[in-house]
Residue, then its C-alpha position, 0 to 999 in steps of 0.5 A: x515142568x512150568x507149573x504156573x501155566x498148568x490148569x486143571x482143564x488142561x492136564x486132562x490131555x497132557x496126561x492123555x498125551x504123554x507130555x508127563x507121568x501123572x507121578x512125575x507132576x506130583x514128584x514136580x510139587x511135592x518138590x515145589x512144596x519142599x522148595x517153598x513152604x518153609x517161607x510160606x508155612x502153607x502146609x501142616x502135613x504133606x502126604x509124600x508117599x501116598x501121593x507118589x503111590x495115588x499118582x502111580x496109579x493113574x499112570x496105570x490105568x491111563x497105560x492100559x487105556x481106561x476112561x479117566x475120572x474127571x480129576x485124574x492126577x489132578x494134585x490138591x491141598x486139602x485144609x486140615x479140618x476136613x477129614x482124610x481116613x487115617x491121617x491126622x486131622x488137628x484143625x490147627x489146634x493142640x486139643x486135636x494134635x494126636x487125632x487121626x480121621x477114622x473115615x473120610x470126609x463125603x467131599x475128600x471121598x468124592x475127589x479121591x473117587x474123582x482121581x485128585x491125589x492128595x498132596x497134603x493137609x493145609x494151615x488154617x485160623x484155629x477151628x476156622x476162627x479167624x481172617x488171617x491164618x495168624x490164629x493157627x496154633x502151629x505157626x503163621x501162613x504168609x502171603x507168597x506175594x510178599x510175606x510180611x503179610x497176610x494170607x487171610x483166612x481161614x483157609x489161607x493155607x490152601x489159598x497160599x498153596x495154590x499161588x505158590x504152586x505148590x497144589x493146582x488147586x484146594x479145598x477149603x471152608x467158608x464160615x464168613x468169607x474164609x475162601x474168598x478173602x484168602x482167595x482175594x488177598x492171594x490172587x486166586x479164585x475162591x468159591x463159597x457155594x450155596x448153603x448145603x450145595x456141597x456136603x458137610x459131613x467129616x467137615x470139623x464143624x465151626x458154625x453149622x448154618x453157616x458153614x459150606x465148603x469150597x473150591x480154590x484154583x488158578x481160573x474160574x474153569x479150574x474152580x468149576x471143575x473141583x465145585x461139579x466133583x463135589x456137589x451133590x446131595x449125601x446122606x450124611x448131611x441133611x441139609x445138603x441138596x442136589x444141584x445142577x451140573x456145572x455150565x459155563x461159557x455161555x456168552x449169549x447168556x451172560x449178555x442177558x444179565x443184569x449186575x447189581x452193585x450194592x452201594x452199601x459196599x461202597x462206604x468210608x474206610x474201602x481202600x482206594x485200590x480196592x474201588x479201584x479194582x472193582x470199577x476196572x472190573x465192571x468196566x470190563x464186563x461192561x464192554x462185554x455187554x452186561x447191565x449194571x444197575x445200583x442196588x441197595x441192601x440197607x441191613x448190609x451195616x447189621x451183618x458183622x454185628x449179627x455174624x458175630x452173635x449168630x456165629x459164636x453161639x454155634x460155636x459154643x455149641x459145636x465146640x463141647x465135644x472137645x471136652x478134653x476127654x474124648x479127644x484128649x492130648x495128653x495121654x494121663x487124662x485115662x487115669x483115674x481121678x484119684x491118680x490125675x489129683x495126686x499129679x497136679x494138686x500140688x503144682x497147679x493152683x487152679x486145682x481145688x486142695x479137697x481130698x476128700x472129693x478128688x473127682x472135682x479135682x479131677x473135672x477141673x484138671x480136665x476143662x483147665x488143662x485140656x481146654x484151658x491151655x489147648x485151646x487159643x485165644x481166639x476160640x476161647x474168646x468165641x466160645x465165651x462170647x457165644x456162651x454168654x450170648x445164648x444164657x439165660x436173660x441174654x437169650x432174646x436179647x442178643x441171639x434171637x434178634x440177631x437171627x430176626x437181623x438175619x431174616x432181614x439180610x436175607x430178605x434183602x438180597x430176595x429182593x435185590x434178585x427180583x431186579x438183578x441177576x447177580x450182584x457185584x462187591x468188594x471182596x475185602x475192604x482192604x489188600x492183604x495186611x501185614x502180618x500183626x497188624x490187626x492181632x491185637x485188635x479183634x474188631x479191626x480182624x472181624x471187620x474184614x469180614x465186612x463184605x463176605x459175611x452177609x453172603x454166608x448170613x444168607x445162604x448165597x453163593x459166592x465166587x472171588x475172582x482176581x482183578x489186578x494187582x498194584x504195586x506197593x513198594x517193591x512188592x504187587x499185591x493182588x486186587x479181587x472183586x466178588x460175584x454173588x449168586x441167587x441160591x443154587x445159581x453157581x452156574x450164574x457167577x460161574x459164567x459172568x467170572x469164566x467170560x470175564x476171566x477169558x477177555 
């Protein structure tokens, strides 16, 4: 079976005509995971059973002539801070190593209704916090390009999954590029829609205004299909909305466009094949009829800054409810007070000797040992930096200006969209870096989110599409470029990237 050329478009009809089982293909990658994932580190769990018996099921029902669902035996890696009721869902961190999903996330139950069989819980940067997938506390996820490098992140294992063939497509979350970036250092399509497009209810919540979740495949098409199984309004989440049904592949309508190109994403430090890829990707449209027109989106140099100030303060926020109580590794944080004082006032130092108030003892055992060490360093440094942000004499200092800051982004691509349909940019300033080389230097790894941030600042949709690849030593490594959309547009990029993909 030659899982590279399959699509999800077209299992539909291989399925339909008996080319293979439904159980055959997810035996195909589960094999394929088994092969590959020990030099890639893409999945965290692999559910082998569950998916054998999901696939069996389709098989049943296409014997008996049933109409399918849209994703019937489509087989996906899921990242693991999305919930899947009855699986453990660690979000790559210790402090949720034991934690088992006691519902579903609203998107796993509308793929799983949709018939996707779920092939297992994929890698990711801890709590999302990262561009990399260096920062998971259960080991690194490397690019199948060449794995002395990057996947990106956070959701590089879903990105690493699909190149790799080892799922036909995934789902992961955009915070501030981490399906696009994976998605363009990986050399698959990624798509970040717009802000309350998709539900958020079961997603482990990093940044809430920030936040969405995405689609990952090997074509536009594929990507288009998982975004239509999962859109919608829920319940569950306010700020989630109704939105069109996808179309695309309306060439008399892209011809009609106008793309702007932000000269804010040209700056000093953009590798020279990056330019390169994404000059080649507007000469190919070009010759496909689109307009260009150069933009500008002046508060474009402000949206790291405000990223990494609007981002941690949620973080802070979000991340209390891990308070080494509630979702407790170790099992003797039951005990009493008293108990957990007589086990570690005499091994630990940090533990105050006060007898006579064992309950401050034991508070602090809890925040040190259950926060302190179970949480990386990264989250620990975004929390502290987020917490330092919104307390008292920094509030409007920092906080409140940056989400004035965030107006002001907004407010720049309103205007750009007054001019253009849709705007055309980097996906990152740079191809996939090798592995360590940015660890050290947290500047340097926030700086990758230099293109995809002011997106998720402003709510828009996004779409990474892969351009080229170029050679460095004996190695390729994928060349991306981003289509960005006005809200709730996704049928925009949508179409500029399916016809741009189809020529």
């Amino acid at each position: 079976m030659e899982l590279e050329n399959l699509t999800i478009a077209s299992l539909r009809n291989k399925l339909i005509q008996g080319e293979f089982s439904a159980a055959e293909l997810t035996k195909e990658y589960i094999k394929s995971i088994h092969e590959n994932d020990e030099s890639i580190g893409a999945f965290l769990e692999v559910f082998e059973e569950t998916a054998k018996v999901n696939a069996e099921e389709i098989d049943a029902r296409i014997l008996k002539g049933e109409e399918l669902p849209p994703l019937a035996g489509v087989p996906l890696a899921i990242k693991d801070n999305l919930l899947i009721k009855g699986t453990r869902t660690t979000a790559a961190s210790h402090i949720l190593e034991s934690y088992d999903a006691s519902y579903d996330a609203t998107v796993t139950e509308k793929l799983r209704s949709a018939g996707a069989v779920f092939l297992g819980k994929t890698n990711l940067d801890e709590f999302a916090m990262g561009a990399s997938t260096e920062h998971s506390a259960f080991g690194v996820t490397k690019n199948p390009y060449d794995t002395e490098r990057v996947a990106g992140g956070s959701s590089g294992g879903s990105a690493a999954a699909v190149a790799a063939q080892m799922a036909l497509g995934a789902i992961g979350s955009d915070t501030g590029g981490s399906i696009r970036q994976p998605a363009a250092f990986c050399g698959v399509v990624g798509m970040k829609p717009t802000y309350g497009a998709v539900s958020r209810s079961g997603l482990i919540a990093m940044a809430s205004s920030l936040d969405q979740i995405g689609p990952l495949g090997k074509t536009v098409e594929d990507v288009a299909i998982l975004y239509d199984a999962i859109r919608g309004k829920d319940p569950y989440d306010a700020t989630s909305v109704e939105t069109d049904p996808v179309r695309i592949f309306n060439l008399e309508r892209v011809k009609k466009f106008t793309v702007g190109v932000p000269k804010e994403y040209f700056i000093d430090g953009l590798h020279e094949e990056v330019q390169r890829g994404v000059e080649e990707a507007i000469t190919k449209l070009k010759t496909l009829g689109v307009k260009f027109k150069e933009i500008s989106l002046p508060h474009t140099r402000y949206a790291i800054s405000t990223y990494y100030i609007v981002m941690p303060a949620e973080v802070s926020s979000n991340l209390a409810r891990f308070d080494g109580i509630r979702y407790a590794r170790s099992p003797h944080i039951s005990r009493t007070h008293a108990d957990l004082t007589r086990k570690y006032a005499e091994n630990d130092e940090r533990i105050p000797r006060d007898s006579a108030n064992p309950r401050w003892s034991a508070l602090w055992e809890i925040y040190f040992r259950q926060r302190g060490r179970e949480f990386g360093a990264e989250v620990r440094r975004r929390i502290l930096l987020g917490t330092f942000v919104l307390s008292s004499g920094y509030y409007d200092a920092y906080y409140t200006k940056a989400q004035k800051v965030r107006q002001l982004i907004a407010r720049d691509f309103s205007e750009a969209f007054k001019e253009v349909d849709v705007v055309l940019a980097p996906v990152t300033p740079t191809p996939a870096f090798k592995i360590g080389e940015k660890s050290d230097d947290p500047l340097a790894m926030y700086l990758a989110d230099v293109f995809t941030a002011p997106v998720n600042l402003a709510g828009l949709p996004s779409i990474s599409i892969p351009v080229k690849k170029y050679k460095i030593g004996e190695k390729t490594l994928p060349i991306a470029f981003q289509l960005i959309g006005k809200h709730f547009h996704e049928n925009d990029i949508l179409s500029i990237g399916g016809w741009y993909e189809k020529e």
